[in-house]
N, C-alpha and C positions, 0 to 999 in steps of 0.2 A: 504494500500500500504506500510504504513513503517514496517507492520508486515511480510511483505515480502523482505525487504529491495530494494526494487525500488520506495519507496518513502519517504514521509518526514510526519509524524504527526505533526501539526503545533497544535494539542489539542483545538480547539475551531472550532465549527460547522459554527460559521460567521471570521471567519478568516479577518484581515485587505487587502487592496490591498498592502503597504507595507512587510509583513508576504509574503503574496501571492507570491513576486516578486524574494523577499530574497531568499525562498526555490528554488523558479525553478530557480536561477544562482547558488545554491548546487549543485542540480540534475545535471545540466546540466555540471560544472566543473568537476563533480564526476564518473568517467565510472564506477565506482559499480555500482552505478543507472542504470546505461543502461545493465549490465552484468545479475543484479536480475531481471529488467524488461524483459529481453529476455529470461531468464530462466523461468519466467511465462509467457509467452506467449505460450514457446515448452509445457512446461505441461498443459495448459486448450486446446493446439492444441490434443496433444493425449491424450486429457481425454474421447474425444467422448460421451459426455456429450450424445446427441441424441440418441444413441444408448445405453445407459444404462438407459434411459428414456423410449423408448419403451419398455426394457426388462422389467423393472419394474412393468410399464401395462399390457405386456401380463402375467405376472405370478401372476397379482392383478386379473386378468381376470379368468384365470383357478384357481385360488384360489375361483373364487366366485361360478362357474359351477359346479366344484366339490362336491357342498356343497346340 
């Protein structure tokens, strides 16, 4: 998320509750956060993820009949 800038790298996989709390009253005072967070939200909206998943298959598919 921070590498998107809608979030925060707090750099440790067990993070304190302290750390925890710190960062979401950043986020939360910070409308960048919410600006980058929305801006990834529109793009994995129109990524159409499913549909470049199917296509995928059917062209692994007649990749393989072809053969």
């Amino acid at each position: 998320m921070a590498y998107s800038g809608s979030g925060i790298d707090l750099r440790t996989g067990t993070p304190t509750a302290d750390a925890v709390a710190a960062a979401v009253r950043v986020v939360l005072a910070d409308g960048g956060y919410r600006w980058h967070a929305d801006r990834l939200r529109r793009d994995i909206a129109a990524a159409r993820s499913l549909d470049t998943i199917a296509g995928m298959l059917a062209a692994l598919t007649h990749a393989e009949t072809d053969r």
